[in-house]
C-alpha positions in Angstrom: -4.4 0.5 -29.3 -1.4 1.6 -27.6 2.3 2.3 -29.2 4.7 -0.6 -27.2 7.5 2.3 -27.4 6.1 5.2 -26.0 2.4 4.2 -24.9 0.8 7.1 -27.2 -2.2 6.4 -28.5 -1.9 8.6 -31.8 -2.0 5.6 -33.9 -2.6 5.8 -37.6 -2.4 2.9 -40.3 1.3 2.5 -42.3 1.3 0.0 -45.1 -0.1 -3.2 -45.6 1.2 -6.3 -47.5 0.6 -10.2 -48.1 1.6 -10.8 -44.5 0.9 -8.1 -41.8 -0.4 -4.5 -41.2 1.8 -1.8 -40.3 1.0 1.0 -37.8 3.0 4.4 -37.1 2.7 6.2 -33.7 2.5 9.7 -34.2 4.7 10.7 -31.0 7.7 8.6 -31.1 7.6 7.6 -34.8 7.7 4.0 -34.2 6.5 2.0 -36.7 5.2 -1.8 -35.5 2.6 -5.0 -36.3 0.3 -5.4 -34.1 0.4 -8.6 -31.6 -2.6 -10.4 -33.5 0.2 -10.9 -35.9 3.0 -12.3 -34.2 4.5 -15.4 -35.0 4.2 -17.9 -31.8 6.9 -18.2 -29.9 7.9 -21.2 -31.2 7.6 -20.3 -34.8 9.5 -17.5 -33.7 12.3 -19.6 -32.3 12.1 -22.3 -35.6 13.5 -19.4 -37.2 16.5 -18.5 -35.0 17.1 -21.6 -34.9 18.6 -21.5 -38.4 21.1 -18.6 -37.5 24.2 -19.0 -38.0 26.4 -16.7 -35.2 29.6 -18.4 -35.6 32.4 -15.7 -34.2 35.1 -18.3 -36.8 33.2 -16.3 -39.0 34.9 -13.5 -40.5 32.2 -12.0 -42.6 30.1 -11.9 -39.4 33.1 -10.3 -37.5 32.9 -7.7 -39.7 29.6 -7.0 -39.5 29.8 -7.3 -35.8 32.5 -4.7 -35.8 30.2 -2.1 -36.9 29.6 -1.7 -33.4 32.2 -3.7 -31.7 35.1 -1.1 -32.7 33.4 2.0 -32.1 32.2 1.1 -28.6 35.2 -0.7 -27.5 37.0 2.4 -28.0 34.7 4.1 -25.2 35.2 1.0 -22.8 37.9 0.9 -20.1 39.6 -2.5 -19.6 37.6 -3.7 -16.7 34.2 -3.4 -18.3 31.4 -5.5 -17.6 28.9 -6.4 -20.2 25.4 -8.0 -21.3 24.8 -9.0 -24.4 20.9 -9.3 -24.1 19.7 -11.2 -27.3 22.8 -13.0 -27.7 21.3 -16.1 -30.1 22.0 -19.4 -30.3 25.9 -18.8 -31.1 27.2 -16.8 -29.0 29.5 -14.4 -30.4 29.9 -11.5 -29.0 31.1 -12.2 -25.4 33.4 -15.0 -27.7 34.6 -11.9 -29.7 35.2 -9.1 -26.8 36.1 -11.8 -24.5 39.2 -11.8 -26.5 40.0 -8.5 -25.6 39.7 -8.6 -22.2 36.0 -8.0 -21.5 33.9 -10.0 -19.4 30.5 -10.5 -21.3 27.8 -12.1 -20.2 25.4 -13.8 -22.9 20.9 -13.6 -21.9 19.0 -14.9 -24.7 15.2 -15.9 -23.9 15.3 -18.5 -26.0 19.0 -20.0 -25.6 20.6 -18.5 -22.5 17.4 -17.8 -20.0 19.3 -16.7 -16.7 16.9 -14.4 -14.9 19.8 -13.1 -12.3 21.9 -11.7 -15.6 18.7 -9.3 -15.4 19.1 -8.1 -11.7 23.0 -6.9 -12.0 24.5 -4.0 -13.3 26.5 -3.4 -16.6 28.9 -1.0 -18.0 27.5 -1.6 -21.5 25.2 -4.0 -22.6 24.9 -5.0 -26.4 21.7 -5.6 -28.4 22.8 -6.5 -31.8 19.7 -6.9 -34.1 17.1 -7.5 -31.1 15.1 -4.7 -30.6 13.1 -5.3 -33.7 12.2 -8.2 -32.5 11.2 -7.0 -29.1 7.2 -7.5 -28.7 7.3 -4.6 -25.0 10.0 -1.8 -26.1 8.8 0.1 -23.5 9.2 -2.5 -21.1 12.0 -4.3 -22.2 14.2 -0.9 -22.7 13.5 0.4 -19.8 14.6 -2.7 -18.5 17.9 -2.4 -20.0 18.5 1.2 -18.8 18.0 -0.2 -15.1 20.6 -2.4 -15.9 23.0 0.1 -16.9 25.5 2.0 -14.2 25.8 5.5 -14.9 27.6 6.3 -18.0 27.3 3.3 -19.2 26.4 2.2 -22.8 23.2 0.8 -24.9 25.0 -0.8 -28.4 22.2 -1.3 -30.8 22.1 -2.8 -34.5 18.6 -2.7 -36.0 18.7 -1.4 -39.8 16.7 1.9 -39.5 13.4 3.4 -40.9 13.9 5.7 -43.7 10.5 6.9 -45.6 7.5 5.4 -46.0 8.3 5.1 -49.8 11.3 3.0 -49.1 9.4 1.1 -46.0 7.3 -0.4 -48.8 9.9 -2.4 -50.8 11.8 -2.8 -47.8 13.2 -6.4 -47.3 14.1 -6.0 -43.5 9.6 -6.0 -42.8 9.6 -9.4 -44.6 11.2 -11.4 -41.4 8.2 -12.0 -39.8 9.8 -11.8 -36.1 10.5 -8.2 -37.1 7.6 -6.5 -35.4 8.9 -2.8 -34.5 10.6 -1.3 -36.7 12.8 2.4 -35.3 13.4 5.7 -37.4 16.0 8.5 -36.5 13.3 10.2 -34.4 12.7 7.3 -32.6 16.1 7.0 -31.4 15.8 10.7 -30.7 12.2 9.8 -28.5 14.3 7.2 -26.6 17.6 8.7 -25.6 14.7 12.1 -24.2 12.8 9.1 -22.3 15.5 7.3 -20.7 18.1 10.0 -20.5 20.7 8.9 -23.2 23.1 11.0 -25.3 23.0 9.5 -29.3 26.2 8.6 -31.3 24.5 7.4 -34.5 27.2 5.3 -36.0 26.5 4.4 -38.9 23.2 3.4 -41.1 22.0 0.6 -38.5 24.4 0.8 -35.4 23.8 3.6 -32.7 25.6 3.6 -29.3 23.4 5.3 -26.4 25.3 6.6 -23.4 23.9 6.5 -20.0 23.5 10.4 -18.4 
């Protein structure tokens, strides 16, 4: 057994609960369920399904916004963006759309245009995806491919403290959460993929392209 971040095999056992085994990779710190334990895809989608990413929504504004602000405040005007994971709503492109941004939405599920994934992008958003992402290694590299030079990676994923706290933590009981990313593991992927960190806040970190 491989890690799906980094490939390492220095794999040890996490936690267990009623529904899934956790493992740890000792080299990048990610912490992840193993495929055997995946929700099928369309179980998967039955539960995104029930999402509700209306941008009328002020509360999910705001929570959007963690992000939103900070990294439209590195943007110039004529950006070009990807929000990859963007859900049955969409919101963001709705959202930066009204500030002059040109965003376009790929979601596997809802928005499956293969040619988004051959262009380039001055940022591309991935507001809580990345835990759901079953390849990180292949999917984020990916994503770095699609970036121009200098551009940005927005993420939202709420991150891994301590094991202590991993243990009454409500974020593992989604089942399509199936890697879950600590401090170090950010660290592990802006050294891969040549990325300089601004950790935002406690579950938004903006990666910039070197």
């Amino acid at each position: 057994m491989n890690c799906p971040l980094c490939l390492n095999n220095n794999i040890q056992h996490y936690h267990r609960d009623k529904q899934r085994d956790y493992w740890q990779c000792g080299h990048c710190d990610l912490v992840f369920v193993k495929p055997e334990q995946f929700l099928s895809l369309q179980q998967e989608k039955s539960i995104y399904d029930q999402h509700q990413n209306n941008p009328d929504d002020l509360g999910y504004r705001k929570f959007l916004n963690k992000l939103l602000l900070p990294l439209a405040k590195q943007l110039i005007k004529q950006a070009k963006g990807l929000d990859f994971g963007s859900g049955p709503g969409p919101a963001i492109s709705v959202i930066l759309a009204e500030q002059g941004y040109q965003v376009e939405n790929f979601d596997v599920f809802y928005a499956d245009d293969r040619k988004l994934l051959t262009g380039k992008y001055d940022f591309i958003t991935c507001t809580e995806v990345i835990e759901h992402l079953h390849s990180p290694h292949k999917e984020l590299a990916m994503l770095t491919g699609l970036l121009n030079s200098g551009g940005f990676l927005g993420v939202m994923t709420k991150r891994l403290l301590d094991k202590a706290s991993f243990t009454t933590w409500h974020y593992k009981n989604d089942l399509t959460h199936v890697c879950f990313y600590s401090d170090q593991t950010f660290e592990y992927i802006a050294k891969t993929w040549q990325y300089k960190t601004d950790i935002i806040n406690s579950d938004t970190v903006i990666l910039r392209k070197i």
